[in-house]
ROTORDO-34146 format. One record per residue (C-alpha): residue number from 1; x, y, z. Coordinates in Angstrom, 1 decimal, m for minus. Layout:
% ROTORDO-34146
r num NUM	xx X	yy Y	zz Z
...
END
This chain:
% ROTORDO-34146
r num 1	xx 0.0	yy 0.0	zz 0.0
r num 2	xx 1.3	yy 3.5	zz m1.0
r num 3	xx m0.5	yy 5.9	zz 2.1
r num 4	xx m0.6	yy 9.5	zz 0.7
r num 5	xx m1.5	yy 11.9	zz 3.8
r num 6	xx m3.8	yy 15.1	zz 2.7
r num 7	xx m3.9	yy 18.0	zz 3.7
r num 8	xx m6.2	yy 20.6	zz 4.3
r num 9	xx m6.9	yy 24.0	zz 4.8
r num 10	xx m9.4	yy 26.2	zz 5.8
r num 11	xx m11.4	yy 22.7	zz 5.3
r num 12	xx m10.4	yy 22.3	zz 1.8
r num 13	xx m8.2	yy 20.1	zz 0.2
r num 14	xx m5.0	yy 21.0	zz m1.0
r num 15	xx m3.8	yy 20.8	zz m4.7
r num 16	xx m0.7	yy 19.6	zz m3.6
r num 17	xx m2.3	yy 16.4	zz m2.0
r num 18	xx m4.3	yy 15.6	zz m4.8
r num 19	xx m1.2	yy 15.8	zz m7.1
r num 20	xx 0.8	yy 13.6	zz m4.3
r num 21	xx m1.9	yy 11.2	zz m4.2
r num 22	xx m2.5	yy 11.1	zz m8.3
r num 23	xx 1.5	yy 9.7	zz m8.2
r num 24	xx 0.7	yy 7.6	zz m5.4
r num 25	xx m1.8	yy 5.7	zz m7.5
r num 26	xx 0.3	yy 5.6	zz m10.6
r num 27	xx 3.0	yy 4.1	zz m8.6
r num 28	xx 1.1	yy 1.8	zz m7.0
r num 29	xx m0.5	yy 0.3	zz m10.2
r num 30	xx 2.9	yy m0.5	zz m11.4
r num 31	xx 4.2	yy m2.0	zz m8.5
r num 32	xx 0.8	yy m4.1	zz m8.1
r num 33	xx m0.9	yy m2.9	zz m4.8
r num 34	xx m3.3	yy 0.1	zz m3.6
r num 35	xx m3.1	yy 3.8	zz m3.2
r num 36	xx m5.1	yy 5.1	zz 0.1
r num 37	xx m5.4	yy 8.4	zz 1.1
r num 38	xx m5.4	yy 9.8	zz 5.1
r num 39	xx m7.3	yy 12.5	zz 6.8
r num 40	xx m6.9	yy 14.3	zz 9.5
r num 41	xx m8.5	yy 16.7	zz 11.8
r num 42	xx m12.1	yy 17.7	zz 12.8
r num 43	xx m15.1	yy 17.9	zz 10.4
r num 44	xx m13.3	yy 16.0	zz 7.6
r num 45	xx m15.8	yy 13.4	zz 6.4
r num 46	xx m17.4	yy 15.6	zz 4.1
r num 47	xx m14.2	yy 16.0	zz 2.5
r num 48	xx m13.5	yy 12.5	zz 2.1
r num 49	xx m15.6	yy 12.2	zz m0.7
r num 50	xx m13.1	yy 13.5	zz m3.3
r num 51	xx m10.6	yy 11.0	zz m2.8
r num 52	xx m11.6	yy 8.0	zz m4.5
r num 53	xx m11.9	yy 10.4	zz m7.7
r num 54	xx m7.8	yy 10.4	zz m7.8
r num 55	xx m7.6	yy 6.9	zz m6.9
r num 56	xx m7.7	yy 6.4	zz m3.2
r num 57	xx m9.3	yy 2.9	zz m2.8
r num 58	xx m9.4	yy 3.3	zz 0.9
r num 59	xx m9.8	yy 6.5	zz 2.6
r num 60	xx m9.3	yy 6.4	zz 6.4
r num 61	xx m10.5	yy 9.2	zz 8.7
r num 62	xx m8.4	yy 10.2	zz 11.7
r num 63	xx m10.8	yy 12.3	zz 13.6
r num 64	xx m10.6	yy 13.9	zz 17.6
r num 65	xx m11.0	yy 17.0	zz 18.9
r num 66	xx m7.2	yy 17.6	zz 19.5
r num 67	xx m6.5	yy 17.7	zz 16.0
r num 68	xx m8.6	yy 20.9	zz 15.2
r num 69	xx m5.9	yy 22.4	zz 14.6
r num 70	xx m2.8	yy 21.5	zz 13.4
r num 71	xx 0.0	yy 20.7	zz 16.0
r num 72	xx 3.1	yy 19.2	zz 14.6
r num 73	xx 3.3	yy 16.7	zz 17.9
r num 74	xx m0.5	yy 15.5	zz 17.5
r num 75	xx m0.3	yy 14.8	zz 14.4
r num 76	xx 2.8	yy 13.4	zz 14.3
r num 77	xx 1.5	yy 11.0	zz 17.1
r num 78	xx m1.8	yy 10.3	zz 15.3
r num 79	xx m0.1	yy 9.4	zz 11.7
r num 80	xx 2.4	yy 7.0	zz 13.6
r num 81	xx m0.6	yy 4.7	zz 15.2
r num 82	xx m2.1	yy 4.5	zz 12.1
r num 83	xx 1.3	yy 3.5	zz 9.8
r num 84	xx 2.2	yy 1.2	zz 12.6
r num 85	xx m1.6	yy m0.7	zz 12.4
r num 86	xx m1.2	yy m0.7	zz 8.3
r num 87	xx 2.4	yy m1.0	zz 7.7
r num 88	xx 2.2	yy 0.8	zz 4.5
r num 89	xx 5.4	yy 0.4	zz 2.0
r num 90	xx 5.5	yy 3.7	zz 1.4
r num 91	xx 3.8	yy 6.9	zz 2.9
r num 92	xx 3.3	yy 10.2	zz 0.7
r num 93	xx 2.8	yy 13.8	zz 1.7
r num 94	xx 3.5	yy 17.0	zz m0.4
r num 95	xx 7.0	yy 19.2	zz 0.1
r num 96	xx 4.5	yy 22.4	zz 1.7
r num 97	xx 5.8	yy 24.3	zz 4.7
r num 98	xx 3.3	yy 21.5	zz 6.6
r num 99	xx 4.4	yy 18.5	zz 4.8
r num 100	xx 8.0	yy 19.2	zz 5.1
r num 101	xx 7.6	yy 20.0	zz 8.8
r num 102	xx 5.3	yy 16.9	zz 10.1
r num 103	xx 7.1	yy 14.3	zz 7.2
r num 104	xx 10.7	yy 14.5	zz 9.2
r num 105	xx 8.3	yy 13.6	zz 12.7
r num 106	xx 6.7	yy 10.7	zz 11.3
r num 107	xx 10.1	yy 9.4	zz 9.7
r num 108	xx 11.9	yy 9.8	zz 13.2
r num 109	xx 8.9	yy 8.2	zz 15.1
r num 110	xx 8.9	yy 5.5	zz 13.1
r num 111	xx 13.0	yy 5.2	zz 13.2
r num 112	xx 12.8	yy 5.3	zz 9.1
r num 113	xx 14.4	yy 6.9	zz 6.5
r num 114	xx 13.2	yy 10.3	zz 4.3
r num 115	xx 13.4	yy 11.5	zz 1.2
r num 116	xx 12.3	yy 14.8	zz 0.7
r num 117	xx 11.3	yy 17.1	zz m1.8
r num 118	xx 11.0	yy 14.5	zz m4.7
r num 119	xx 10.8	yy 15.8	zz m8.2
r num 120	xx 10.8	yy 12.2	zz m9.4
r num 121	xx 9.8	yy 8.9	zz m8.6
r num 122	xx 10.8	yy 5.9	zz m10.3
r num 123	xx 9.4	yy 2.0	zz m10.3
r num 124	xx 12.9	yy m0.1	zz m10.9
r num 125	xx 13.5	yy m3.9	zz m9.9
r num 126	xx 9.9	yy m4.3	zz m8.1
r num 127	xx 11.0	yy m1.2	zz m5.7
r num 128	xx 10.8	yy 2.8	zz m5.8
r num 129	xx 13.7	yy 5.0	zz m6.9
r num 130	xx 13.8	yy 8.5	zz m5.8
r num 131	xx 15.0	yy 11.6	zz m7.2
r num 132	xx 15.5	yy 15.0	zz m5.8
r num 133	xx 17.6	yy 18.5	zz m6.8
r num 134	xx 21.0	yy 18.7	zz m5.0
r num 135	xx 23.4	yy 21.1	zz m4.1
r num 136	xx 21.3	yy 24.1	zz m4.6
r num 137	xx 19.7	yy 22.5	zz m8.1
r num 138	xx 22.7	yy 22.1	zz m9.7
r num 139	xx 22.5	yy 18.2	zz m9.6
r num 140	xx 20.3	yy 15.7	zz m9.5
r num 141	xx 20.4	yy 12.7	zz m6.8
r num 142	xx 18.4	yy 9.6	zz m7.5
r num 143	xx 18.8	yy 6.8	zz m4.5
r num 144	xx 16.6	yy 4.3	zz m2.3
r num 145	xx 14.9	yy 4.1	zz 0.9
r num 146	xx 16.1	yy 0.7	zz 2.8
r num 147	xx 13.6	yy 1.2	zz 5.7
r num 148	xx 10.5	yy 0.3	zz 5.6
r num 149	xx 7.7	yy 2.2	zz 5.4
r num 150	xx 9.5	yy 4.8	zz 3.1
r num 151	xx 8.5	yy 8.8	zz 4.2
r num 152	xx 8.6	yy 10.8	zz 1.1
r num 153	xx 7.5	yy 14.0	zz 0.1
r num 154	xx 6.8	yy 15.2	zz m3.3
r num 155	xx 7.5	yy 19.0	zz m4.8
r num 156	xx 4.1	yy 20.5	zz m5.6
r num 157	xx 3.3	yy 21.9	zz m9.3
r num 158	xx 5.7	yy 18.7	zz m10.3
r num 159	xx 3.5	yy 15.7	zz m10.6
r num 160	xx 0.4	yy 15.7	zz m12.9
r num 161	xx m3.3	yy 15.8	zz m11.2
r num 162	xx m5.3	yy 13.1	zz m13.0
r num 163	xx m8.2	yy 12.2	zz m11.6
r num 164	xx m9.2	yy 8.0	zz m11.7
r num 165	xx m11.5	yy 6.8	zz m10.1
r num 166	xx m11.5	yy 4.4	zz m8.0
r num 167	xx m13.7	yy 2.0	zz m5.2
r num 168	xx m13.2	yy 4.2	zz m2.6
r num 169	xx m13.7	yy 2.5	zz 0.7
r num 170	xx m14.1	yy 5.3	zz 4.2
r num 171	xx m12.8	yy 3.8	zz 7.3
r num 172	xx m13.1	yy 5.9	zz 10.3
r num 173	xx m10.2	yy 5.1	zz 12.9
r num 174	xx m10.0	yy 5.6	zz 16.5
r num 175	xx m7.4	yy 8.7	zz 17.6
r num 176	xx m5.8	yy 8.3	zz 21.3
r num 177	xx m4.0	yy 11.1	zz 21.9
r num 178	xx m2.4	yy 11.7	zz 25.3
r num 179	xx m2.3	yy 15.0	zz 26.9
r num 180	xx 1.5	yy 14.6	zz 27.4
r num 181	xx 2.2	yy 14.1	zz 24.1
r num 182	xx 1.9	yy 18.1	zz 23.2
r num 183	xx 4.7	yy 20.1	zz 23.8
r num 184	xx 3.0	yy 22.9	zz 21.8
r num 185	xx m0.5	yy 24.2	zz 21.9
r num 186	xx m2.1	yy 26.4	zz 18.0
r num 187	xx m4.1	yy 28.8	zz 19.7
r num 188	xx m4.5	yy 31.0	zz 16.8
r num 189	xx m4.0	yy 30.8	zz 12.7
r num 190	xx m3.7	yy 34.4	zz 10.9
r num 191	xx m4.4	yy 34.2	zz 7.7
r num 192	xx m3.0	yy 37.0	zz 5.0
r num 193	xx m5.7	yy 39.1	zz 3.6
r num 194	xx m6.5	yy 38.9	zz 0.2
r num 195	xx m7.0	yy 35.4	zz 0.1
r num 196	xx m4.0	yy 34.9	zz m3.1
r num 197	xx m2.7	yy 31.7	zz m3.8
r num 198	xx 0.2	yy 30.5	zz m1.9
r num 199	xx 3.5	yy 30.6	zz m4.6
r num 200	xx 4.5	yy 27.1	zz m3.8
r num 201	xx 0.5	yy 26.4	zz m5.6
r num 202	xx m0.2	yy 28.6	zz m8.4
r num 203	xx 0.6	yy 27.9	zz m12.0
r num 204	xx 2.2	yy 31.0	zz m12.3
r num 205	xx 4.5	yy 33.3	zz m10.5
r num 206	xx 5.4	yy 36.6	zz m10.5
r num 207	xx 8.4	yy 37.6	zz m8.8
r num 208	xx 10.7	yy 40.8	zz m7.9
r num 209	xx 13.5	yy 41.6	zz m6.6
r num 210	xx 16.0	yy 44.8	zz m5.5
r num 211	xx 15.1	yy 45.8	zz m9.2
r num 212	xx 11.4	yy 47.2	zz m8.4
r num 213	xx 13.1	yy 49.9	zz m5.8
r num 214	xx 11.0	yy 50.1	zz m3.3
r num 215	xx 7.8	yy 48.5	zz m1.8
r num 216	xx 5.4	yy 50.3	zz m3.6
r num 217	xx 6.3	yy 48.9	zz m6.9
r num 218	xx 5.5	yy 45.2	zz m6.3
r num 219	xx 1.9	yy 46.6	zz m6.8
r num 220	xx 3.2	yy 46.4	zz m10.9
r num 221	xx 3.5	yy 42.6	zz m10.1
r num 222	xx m0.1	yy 42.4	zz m8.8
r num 223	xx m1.6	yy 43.8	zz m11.2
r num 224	xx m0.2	yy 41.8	zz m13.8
r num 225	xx m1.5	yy 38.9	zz m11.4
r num 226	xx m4.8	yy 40.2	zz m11.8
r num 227	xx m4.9	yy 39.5	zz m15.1
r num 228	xx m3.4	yy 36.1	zz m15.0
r num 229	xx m5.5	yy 32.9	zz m13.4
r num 230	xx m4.0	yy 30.8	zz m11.1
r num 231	xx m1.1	yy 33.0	zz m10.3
r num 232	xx 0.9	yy 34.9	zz m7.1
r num 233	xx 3.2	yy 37.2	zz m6.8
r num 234	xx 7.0	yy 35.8	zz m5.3
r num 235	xx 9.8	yy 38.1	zz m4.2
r num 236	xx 13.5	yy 37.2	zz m3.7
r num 237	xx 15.7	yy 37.1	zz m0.5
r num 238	xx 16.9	yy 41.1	zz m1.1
r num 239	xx 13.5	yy 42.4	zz m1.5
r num 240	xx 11.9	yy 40.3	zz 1.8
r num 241	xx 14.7	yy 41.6	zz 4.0
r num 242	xx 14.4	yy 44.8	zz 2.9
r num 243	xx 10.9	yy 44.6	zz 4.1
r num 244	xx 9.1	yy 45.5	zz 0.9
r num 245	xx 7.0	yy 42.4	zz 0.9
r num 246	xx 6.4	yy 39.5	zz 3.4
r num 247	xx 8.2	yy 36.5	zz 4.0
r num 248	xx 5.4	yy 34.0	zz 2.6
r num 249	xx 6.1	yy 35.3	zz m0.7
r num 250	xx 10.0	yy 34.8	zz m0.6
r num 251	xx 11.3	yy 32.6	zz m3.4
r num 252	xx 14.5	yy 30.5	zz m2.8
r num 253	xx 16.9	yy 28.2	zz m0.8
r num 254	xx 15.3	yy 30.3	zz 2.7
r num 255	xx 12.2	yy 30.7	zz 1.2
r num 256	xx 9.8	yy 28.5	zz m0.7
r num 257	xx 11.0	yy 26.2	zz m3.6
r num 258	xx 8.4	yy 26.4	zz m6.7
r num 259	xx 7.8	yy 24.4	zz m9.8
r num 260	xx 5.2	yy 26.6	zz m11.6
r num 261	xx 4.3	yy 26.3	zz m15.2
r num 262	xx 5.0	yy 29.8	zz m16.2
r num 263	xx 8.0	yy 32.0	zz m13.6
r num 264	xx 8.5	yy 35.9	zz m14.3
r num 265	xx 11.2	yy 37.2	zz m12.8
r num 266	xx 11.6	yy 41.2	zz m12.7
r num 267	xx 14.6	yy 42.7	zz m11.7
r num 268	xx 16.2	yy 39.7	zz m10.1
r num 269	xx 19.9	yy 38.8	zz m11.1
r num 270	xx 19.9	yy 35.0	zz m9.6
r num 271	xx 21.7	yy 34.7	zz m6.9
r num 272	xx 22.3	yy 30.9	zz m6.3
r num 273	xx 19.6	yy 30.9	zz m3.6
r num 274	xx 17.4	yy 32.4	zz m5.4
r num 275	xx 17.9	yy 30.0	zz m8.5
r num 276	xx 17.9	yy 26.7	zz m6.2
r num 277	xx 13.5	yy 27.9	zz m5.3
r num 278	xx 12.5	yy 28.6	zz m9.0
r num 279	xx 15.4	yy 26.8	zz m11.0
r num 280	xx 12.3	yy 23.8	zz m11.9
r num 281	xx 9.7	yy 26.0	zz m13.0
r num 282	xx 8.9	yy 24.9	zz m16.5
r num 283	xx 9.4	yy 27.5	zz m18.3
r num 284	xx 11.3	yy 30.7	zz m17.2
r num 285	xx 11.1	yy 34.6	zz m18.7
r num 286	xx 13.6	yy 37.5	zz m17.0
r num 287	xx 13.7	yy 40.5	zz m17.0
r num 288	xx 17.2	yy 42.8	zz m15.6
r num 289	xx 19.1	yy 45.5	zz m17.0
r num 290	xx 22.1	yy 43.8	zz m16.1
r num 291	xx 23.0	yy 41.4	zz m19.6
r num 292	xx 25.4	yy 39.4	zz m17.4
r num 293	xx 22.7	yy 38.7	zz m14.7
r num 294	xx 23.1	yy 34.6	zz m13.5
r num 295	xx 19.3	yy 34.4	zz m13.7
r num 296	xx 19.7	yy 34.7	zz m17.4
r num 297	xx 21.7	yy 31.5	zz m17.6
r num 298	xx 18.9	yy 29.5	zz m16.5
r num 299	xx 16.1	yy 31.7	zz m18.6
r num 300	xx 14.1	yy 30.4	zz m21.2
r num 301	xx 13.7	yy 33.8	zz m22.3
r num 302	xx 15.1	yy 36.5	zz m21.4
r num 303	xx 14.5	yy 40.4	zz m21.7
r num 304	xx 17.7	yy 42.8	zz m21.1
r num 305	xx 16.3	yy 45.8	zz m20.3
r num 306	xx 14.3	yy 48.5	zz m17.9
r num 307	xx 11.1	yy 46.6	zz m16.3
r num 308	xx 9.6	yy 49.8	zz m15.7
r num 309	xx 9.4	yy 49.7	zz m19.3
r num 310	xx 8.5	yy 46.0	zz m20.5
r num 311	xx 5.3	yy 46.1	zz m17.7
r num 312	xx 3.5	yy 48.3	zz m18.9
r num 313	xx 3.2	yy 47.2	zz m22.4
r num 314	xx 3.4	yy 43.4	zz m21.0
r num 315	xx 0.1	yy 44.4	zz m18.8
r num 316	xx m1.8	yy 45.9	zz m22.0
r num 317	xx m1.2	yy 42.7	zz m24.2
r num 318	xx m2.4	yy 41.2	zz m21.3
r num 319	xx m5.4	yy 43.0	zz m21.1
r num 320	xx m6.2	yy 42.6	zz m24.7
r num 321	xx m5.7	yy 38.7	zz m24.1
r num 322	xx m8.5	yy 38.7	zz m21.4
r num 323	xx m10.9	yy 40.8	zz m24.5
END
């Protein structure tokens, strides 16, 4: 059995999940077994439902009112009893800020290995083959998991969603979690007005950096977001620690690492940790004044030149796009 945990917010499910557990199932047809999917929190049943549309043939529900909210140690401590009781080969979650915190707890718990941040997975010799970017994305590792079951999470934006169905089978399971077992209590969750799309999610991504000049400018970004579905705007290191924009937006080896369809960069030259967050996008256009910029070096396109003067025309075309 390949386990996929999902996650939600807000008391939806994420994309991410549904993209984890679409591999999960292609996986597990090749290697001859099932793909089941894992819930948990309060109020999820309802949610359940959407599962066996990507191919979860078993959907188990991990419901008590300590879970609410999430709590790394819970969670961590809920997951556990249930791996232990199934003994999954492998269990799935997807690279988000979540997955890649609460994955690395289950691993330990469990006394397995991890591999994280997959963009790859391979069926080879009846077992799973992983690969995952190195050394700031300039290489490729592909390797193994000798402990059983196998913790992996996937990069979101990298694995295709394809919904097939399948049986779909709900098992609610009992949740025993001791009052000892929380070190750390979520008391409150602040969410960003606005409601945008989180950059590690969207199909597209805007991004600036020290090139926009100050604060006010990354308004240019938004507004080309506007016009574009599915997108969010993504700032680099320079441009977060200069306080122009907030951290959830940063792009990079300290920020979030991305794998959008479509990445603008504006005014961004590349530093290397900057480049190891967006370097698997699919297809990459920047924009910098400076021809010798490293972000050109990894551009599918590039633009040398003033954004304040590519934007605006950019955001009319766009405009004429959308009729």
């Amino acid at each position: 059995m390949i386990l996929t945990y999902i996650e939600t917010r807000e008391k939806k499910i994420k994309k991410s999940s549904l993209e984890a557990l679409s591999e999960a199932r292609r996986k597990a047809a090749e290697l001859g077994t099932e793909a089941a999917a894992v819930l948990v929190g309060t109020g999820i049943e309802g949610l359940a439902a959407e599962l066996p549309s990507y191919g979860a043939s078993k959907v188990f529900l991990l419901e008590n009112a300590s879970l609410d909210r999430y709590s790394t140690q819970d969670y961590a401590a809920a997951l556990a009893g249930l791996v232990k009781k199934l003994s999954p080969g492998t269990v799935f979650f997807s690279a988000t800020a979540l997955g890649k915190d609460l994955a690395p707890r289950l691993a330990a718990r469990l006394g397995v290995g991890l591999a994280s941040d997959c963009t790859r997975v391979s069926v080879r010799d009846g077992g799973l083959e992983f690969t995952r970017p190195i050394f700031a994305g300039k290489a490729l590792l592909t390797f193994r998991l000798t402990s059983s079951p196998q913790v992996v999470s996937l990069r979101p934006n990298v694995f295709p969603l394809a919904p097939a169905a399948a049986a779909g089978e709900f098992i609610r399971e009992t949740v025993d979690i001791p009052i000892t077992a929380a070190r750390a209590e979520v008391t409150e969750v602040l969410q960003e007005s606005g409601g945008e799309i989180d950059v590690t999610e969207a199909d597209i991504v805007i991004s600036g950096g020290r090139g926009l000049k100050g604060p006010e400018n990354f308004k240019l970004l938004q507004e080309i977001s506007a016009l574009l579905p599915r997108s969010a705007v993504g700032a680099s290191r320079s441009a977060v620690d200069s306080g122009w924009i907030g951290h959830q937006h940063q792009v990079g080896q300290t920020g979030k690492t991305i794998s959008p369809n479509l990445y603008l960069a504006f005014g961004i030259s590349g530093a290397i940790q900057h480049l190891a967050g967006m370097s698997s996008s699919k297809v990459i256009v920047a924009v910098n004044k400076d021809p010798d910029a490293p972000i050109f070096k990894v551009a599918d396109f590039g633009v040398v030149g003033d954004l304040f003067q590519v934007i605006p025309p950019l955001k009319e075309e766009l405009k004429k796009l959308r009729g």
